[in-house]
Backbone as CSV, one residue per row, in Angstrom:
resi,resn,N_x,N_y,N_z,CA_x,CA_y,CA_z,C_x,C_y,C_z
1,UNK,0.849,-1.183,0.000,0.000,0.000,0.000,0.891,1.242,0.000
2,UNK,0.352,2.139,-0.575,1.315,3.704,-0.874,0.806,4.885,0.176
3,UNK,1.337,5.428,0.584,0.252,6.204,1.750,0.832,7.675,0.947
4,UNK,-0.035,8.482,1.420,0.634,10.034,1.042,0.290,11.185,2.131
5,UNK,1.536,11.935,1.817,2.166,12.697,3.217,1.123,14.252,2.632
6,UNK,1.590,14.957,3.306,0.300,15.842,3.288,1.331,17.212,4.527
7,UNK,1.346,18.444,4.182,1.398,19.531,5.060,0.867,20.242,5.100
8,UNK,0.049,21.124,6.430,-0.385,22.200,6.353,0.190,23.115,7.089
9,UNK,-0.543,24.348,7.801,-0.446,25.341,8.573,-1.560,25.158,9.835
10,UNK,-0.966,25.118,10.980,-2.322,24.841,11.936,-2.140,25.618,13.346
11,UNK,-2.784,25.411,14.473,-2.887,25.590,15.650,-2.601,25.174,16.573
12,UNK,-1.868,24.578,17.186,-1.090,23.634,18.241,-1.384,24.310,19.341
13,UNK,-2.425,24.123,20.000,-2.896,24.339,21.552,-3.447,26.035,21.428
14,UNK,-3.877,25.871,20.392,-4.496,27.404,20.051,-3.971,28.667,20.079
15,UNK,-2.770,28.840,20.247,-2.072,29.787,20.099,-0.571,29.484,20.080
16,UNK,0.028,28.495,18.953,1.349,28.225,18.556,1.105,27.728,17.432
17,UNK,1.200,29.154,16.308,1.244,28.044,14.638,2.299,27.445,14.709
18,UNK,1.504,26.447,13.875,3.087,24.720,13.382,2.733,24.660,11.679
19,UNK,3.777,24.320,11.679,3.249,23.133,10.587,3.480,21.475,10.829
20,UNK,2.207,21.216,10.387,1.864,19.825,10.671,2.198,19.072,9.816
21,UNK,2.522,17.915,9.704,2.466,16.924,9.133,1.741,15.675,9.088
22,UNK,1.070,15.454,7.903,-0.160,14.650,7.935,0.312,13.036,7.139
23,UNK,0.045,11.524,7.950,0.521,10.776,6.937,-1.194,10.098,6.665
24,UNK,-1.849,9.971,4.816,-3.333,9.662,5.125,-4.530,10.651,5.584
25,UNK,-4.035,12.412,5.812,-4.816,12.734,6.628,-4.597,13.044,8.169
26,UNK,-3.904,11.863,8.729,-3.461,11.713,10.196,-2.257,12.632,10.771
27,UNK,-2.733,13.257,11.759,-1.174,14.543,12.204,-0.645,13.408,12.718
28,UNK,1.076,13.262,12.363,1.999,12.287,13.110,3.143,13.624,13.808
29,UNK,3.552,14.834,13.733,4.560,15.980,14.272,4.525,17.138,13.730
30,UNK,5.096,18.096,14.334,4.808,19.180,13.815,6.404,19.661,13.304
31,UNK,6.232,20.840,13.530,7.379,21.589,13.294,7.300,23.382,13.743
32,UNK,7.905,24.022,14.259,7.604,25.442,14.910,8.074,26.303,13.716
33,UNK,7.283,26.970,13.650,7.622,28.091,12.502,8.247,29.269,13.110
34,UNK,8.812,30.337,12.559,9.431,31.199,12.698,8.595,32.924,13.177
35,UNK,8.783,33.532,13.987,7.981,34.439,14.364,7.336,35.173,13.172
36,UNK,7.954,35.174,11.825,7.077,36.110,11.362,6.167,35.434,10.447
37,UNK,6.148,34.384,10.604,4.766,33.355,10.002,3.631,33.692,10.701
38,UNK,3.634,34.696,11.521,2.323,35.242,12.581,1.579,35.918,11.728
39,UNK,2.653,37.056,11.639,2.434,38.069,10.423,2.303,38.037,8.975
40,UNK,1.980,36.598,9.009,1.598,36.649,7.126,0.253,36.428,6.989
41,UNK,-0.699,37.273,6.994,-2.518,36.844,6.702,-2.784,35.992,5.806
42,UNK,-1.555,35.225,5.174,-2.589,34.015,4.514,-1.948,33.124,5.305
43,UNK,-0.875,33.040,5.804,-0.078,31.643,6.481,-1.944,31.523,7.584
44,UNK,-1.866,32.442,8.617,-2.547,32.703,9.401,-4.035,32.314,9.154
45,UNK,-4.330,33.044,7.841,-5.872,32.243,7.573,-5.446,30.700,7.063
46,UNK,-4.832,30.289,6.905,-4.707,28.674,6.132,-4.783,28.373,7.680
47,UNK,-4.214,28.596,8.527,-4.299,28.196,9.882,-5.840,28.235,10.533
48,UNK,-6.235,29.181,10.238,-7.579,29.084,10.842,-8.368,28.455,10.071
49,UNK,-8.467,28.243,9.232,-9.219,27.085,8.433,-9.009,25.323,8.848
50,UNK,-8.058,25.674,9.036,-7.519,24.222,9.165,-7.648,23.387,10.557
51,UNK,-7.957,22.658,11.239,-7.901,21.766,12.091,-7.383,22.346,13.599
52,UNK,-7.351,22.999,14.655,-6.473,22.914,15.745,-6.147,21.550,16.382
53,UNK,-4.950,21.214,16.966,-4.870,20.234,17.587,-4.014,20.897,19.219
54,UNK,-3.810,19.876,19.825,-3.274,19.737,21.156,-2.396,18.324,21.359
55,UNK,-2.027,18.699,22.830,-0.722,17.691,22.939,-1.370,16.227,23.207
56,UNK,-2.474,15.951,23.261,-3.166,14.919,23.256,-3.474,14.458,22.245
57,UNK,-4.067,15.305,21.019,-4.631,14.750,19.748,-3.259,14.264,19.303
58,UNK,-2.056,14.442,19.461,-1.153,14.043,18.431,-0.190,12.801,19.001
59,UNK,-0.483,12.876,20.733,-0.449,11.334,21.136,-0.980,10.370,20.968
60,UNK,-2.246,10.593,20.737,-3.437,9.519,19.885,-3.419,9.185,18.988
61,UNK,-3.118,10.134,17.813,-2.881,9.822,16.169,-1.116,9.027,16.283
62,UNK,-0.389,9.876,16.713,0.564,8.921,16.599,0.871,7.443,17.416
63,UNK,0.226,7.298,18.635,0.000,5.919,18.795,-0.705,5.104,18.208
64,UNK,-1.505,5.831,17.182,-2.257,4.849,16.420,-1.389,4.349,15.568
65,UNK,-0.988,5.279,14.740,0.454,5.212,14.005,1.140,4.282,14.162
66,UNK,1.868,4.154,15.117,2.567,3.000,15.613,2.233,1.778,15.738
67,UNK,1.128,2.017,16.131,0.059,0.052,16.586,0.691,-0.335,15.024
68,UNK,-0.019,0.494,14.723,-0.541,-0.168,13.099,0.605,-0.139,12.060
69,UNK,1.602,0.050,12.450,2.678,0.104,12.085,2.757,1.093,10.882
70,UNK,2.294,2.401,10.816,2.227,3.421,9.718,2.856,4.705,9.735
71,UNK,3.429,5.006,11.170,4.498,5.981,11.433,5.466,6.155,10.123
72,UNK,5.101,7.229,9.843,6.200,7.344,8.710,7.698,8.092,9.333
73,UNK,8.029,8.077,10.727,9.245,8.432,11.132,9.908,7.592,11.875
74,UNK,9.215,6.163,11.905,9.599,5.164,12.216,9.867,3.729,11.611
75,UNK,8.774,3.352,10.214,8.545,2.740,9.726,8.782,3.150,8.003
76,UNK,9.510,2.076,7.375,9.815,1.866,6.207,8.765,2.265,5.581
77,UNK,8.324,2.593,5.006,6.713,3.120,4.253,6.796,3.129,2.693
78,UNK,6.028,2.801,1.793,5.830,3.559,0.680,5.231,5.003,0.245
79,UNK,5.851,5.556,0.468,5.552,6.913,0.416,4.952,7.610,-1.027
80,UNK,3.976,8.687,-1.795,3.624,8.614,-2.674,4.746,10.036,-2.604
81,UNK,4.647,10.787,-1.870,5.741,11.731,-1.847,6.537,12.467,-0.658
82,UNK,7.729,11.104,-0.640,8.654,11.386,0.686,9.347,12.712,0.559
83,UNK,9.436,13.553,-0.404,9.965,15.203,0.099,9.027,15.524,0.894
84,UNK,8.267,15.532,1.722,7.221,15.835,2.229,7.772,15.367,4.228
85,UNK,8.363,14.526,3.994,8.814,14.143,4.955,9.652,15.374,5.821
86,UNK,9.503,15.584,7.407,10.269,16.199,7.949,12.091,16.211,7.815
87,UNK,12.725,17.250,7.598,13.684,17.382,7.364,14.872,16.560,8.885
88,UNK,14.325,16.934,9.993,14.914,17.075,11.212,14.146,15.959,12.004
């Protein structure tokens, strides 16, 4: 099976934009953006459109991750597009 990676702009505990990383849909980590990603009104609206999560939702998705062996920062994967993958 091929899974595909996915990034957006989001909300991490409602007041810390990230960017997320999605494997399927599913947030597996984020990443902290830089202060002036505050100040860009579209970074910011893509953020508010998009999903908030917390430090719970992304223990859940990624333990699911794991059961099921689909962690893409742990597990060999077929990826449809691994540039997508976290750098760090």
């Amino acid at each position: 099976m091929r899974y595909h990676l996915d990034i957006k702009y989001c909300w991490f505990t409602k007041k810390q934009l990230v960017l997320m990383y999605f494997i399927n849909g599913i947030p597996y980590t984020f990443d902290d953006v830089d202060d002036s990603f505050y100040l860009d009104p579209e970074i910011v609206e893509w953020a508010n459109e998009n999903t908030q999560y917390d430090i719970d939702d992304l223990y859940k998705w990624s333990n699911y991750l794991v059961m099921e062996e689909c962690h893409p920062l742990i597990f060999d994967l077929e990826l449809d597009n691994p540039e997508l993958l976290p750098v760090d």
